[in-house]
C-alpha positions, 0 to 999 in steps of 0.5 A, spaced: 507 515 642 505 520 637 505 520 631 508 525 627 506 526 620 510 529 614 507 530 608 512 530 602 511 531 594 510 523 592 516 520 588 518 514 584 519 509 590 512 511 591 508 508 585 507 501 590 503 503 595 499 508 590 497 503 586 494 498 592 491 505 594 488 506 587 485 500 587 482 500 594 479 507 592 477 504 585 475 498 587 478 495 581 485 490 579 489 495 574 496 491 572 501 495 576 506 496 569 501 500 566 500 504 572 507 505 573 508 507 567 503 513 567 506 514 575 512 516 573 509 520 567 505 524 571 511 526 576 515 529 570 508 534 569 508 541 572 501 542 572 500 535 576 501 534 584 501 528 587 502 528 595 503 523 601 501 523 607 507 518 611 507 516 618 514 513 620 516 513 614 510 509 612 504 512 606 498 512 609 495 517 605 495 520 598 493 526 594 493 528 586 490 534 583 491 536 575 491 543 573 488 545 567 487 552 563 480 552 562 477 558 558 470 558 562 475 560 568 479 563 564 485 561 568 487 555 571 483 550 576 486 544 579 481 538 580 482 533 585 483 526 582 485 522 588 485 523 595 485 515 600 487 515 607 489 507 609 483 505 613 487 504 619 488 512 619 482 515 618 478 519 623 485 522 625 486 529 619 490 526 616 486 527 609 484 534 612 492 536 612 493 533 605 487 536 603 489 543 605 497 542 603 495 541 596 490 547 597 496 551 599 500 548 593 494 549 587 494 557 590 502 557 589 501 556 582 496 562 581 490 558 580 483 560 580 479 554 582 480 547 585 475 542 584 473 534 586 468 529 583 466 524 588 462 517 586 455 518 588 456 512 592 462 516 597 456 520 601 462 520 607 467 522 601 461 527 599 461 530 607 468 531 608 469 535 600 463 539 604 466 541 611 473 543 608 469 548 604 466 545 597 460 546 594 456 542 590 455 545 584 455 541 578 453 534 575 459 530 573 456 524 567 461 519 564 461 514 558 466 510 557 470 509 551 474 503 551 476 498 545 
């Protein structure tokens, strides 16, 4: 049997299955409340693209990307956030047909640059962001804010 893949724009019924996602990607346990809350938020943005990858009718992907108006781009330049394939899914193209369906949406709206940060530990993350056209070409450094 094949299996037909659909990619569509993430909706509220979505929020579940994401937030397992996040999670996996992240390695971390965030309360599902706030998540949603921030999910369904960013929904409503127009500057915020969250994408599914659904294999009969099942999530097995997903992909956000935040735009932004950047004065050293002089124009909009969207980065990649999230991108999780289910790891029963990978090695199929799945991640490579949601990543360039994104890329068709952010030239959509004009953009003049799409960016990823991956963690320094997804070497695989690193070699994928690579063969589909990325350059590494700077250093992210973060610090943490929290209460």
């Amino acid at each position: 049997m094949v299996e037909q893949i659909n990619i569509d724009t993430a909706v509220a019924k979505d929020a579940h299955t994401i937030h397992q996602f996040i999670q996996q990607l992240e390695g971390i346990t965030t309360p599902f409340g706030s998540f949603k809350d921030i999910f369904l938020y960013n929904l409503q943005q127009p500057n915020i693209l969250y994408l599914v990858a659904r294999v009969n009718d099942q999530i097995v992907c997903f992909i956000s990307a935040h735009g932004q108006l950047l004065l050293h781009h002089a124009g909009y330049v969207y980065e990649i956030q999230e991108l999780f394939v289910d790891e029963k899914y990978r090695g199929r193209g799945i991640g490579k047909t949601l990543l360039s369906s994104i890329e068709r949406k952010i030239k959509s709206k004009n953009a003049v640059a799409v960016e990823v940060t991956a963690n320094k530990i997804r070497e695989t993350a690193h070699l994928f962001y690579s063969n589909n056209g990325f350059a590494a070409t700077h250093v992210k450094f973060t610090k943490s804010i929290t209460h």
